[in-house]
N, C-alpha and C positions, 0 to 999 in steps of 0.2 A: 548874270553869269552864274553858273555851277561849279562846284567844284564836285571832281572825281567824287567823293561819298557824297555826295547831295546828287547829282544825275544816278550812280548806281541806284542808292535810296530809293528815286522816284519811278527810275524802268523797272524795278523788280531784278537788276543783274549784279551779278562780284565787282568788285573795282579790278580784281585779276581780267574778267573780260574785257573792261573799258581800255586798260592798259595793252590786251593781246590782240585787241581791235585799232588800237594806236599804231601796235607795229607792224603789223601788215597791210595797214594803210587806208584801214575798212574805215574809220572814222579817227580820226585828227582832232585834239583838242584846237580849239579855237584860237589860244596863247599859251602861254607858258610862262608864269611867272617869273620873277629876279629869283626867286626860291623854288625854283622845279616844281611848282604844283601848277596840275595840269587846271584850265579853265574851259568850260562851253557855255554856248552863248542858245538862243533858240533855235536856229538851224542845226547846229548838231544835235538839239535833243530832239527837232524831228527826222533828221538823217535816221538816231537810233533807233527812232520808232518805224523806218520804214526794215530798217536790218529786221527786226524782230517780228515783224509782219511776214518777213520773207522767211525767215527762220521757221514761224510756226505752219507755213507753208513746203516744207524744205527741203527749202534753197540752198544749195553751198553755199561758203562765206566767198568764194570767188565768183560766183554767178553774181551773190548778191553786190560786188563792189562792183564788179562789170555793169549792173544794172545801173546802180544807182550813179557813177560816172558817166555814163552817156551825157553826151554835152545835150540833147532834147529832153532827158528826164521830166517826167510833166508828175508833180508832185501829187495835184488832184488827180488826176489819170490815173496813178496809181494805187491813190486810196478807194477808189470806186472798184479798180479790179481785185483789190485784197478784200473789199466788202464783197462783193459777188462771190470770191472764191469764198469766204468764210459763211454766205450764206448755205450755199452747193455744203460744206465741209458738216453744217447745223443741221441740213436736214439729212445728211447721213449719220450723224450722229443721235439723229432722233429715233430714224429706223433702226438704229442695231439697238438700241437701249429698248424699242417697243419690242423686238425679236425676243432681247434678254428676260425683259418682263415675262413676255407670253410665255418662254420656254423654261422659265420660273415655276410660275405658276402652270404648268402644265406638269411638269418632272416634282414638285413636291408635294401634289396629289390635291392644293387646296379647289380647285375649278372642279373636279371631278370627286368632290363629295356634298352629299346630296341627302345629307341629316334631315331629316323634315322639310324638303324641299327649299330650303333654305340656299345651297351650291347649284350654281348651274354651270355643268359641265362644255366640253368645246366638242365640236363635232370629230368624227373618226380622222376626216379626212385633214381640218386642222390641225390636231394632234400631230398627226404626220407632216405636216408642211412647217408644224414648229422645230418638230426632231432636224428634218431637213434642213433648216435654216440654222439650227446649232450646231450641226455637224461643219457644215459651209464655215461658219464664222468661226468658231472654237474648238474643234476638233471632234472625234467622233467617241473619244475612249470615258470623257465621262459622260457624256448622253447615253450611251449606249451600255453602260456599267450602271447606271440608275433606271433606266428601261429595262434591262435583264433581272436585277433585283425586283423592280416591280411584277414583272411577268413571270418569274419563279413563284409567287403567291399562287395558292389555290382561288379557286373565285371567292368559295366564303372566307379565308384570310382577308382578301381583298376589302369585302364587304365589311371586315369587320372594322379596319384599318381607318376606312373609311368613317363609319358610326363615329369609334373613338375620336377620328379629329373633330369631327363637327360636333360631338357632344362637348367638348370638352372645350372651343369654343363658346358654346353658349351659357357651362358652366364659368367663365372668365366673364361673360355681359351680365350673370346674374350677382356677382361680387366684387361689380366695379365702385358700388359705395362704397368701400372699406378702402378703397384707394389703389392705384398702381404697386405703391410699394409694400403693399401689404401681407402679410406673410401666407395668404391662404391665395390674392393670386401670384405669389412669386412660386407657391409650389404647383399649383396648376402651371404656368408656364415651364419649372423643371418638367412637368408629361409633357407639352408642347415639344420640348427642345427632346426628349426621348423619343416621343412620336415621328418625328423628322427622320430619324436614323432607319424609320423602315425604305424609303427613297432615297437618301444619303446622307454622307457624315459632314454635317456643316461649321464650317468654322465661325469663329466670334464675328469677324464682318460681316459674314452672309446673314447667321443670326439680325445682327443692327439690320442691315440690310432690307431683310423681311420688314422687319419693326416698322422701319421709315415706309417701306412699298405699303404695308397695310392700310396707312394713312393716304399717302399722295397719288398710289396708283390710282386713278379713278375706275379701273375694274376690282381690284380688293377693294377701295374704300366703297363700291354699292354694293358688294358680296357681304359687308358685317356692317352696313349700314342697315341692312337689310333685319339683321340679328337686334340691332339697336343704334341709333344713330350716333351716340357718344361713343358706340367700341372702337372705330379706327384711331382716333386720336386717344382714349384709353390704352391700347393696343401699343400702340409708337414708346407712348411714354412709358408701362409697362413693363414692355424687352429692353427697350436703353437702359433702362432700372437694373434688368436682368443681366443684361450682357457687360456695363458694369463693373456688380458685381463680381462676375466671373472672372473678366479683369484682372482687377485688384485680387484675387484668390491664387490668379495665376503667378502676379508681382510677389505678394507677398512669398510662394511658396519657389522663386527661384531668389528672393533675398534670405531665402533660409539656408537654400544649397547652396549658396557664392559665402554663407559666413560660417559656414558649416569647416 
């Protein structure tokens, strides 16, 4: 048997849910003690794992006690359909992450620089089919505010914008000796994080963000594999270094204005 914080505990939910699930009748403790504390037994902890199935599917809390009272309720039945649905839910969520990626790395210029043949850029038409798909999914005002900034560049702006990141990339693989946190590459990464601002203004996650993508994406990580096979996990660890930092400059300098 369970008690209320031991079932909360182990579904990841409030004892206020378990209790607001009691009184509208979605799940019923098992008994009830001579001392009011609520007990479950293994059926209600897998009742509450079908609530939360359905939940993350979601289901009202009425649908789901409709559902799950059916005098036929077929317990596997239904674990097979919340796996199916959560596979359909996986591989959408794989797509919009690959979208995210491409439209990533397409909007902060790294696929379309081309330092010593080292970037290989996306086709015209790509380009275009990523904008498209970032407008669809996330709205049009910043794809289209980081596309206009970009296309306000003259071409040799462009070109030049260009040089800088990818030089400056391979100035960070030529002083990966001296470490991640090292102060000659933490100020190369300050131009990194300056360089970003000519495509847009990125915040501290986005920064991390990048760091992690350099690594795991398997398009960044063969674009600086390419540069040197140790820079993507140099890279990662690096910015987390960097971002950090930044961090803690940020903490520190709003515990000055809260004692101020």
């Amino acid at each position: 048997m369970y008690s209320v914080k031991e079932l909360a505990d182990l579904a990841g939910v409030s004892r206020r849910t378990l209790h607001y699930y009691d009184e509208i009748g979605l799940l019923n403790p098992t008994e009830v003690q001579d001392n009011g504390y609520r007990a479950y037994d293994e059926a209600a902890l897998l009742r509450l794992q079908q609530i939360l199935f359905y939940r993350e599917l979601d289901f009202e809390l009425e649908q789901i006690k409709a559902i799950l009272d059916k005098p036929d309720f077929d317990l596997v039945a239904a674990l097979r359909e919340h796996r199916n649905a959560l596979e359909k839910r996986k591989q959408r969520l794989k797509t919009l992450t690959e979208t995210i990626d491409s439209t990533i790395m397409h909007l902060v210029g790294e696929v379309r620089m081309d330092d010593k043949n080292v970037f290989k850029g996306f086709s015209e038409e790509q380009q275009r089919e990523y904008e498209q798909q970032a407008r669809e999914e996330y709205g049009a005002e910043n794809v289209d505010a980081s596309i206009k900034r970009w296309n306000s560049y003259s071409e040799e702006e462009k070109q030049r914008v260009l040089e800088e990141g990818g030089k400056n990339y391979s100035q960070i693989a030529a002083n990966m000796d001296k470490g991640p946190e090292s102060a000659v590459v933490q100020d190369l990464l300050v131009r990194w994080h300056q360089h970003l601002h000519y495509f847009y203004v990125p915040s501290l996650d986005v920064l991390r963000g990048l760091g992690n993508m350099y690594h795991e994406h398997p398009d960044f990580n063969a674009t600086f594999t390419a540069i040197d096979p140790d820079l993507p996990a140099f890279l990662q660890k690096a910015i987390n270094y960097y971002v950090g930092q930044l961090e803690d400059e940020w903490l520190r300098r709003e515990l000055g204005l809260l004692e101020e």
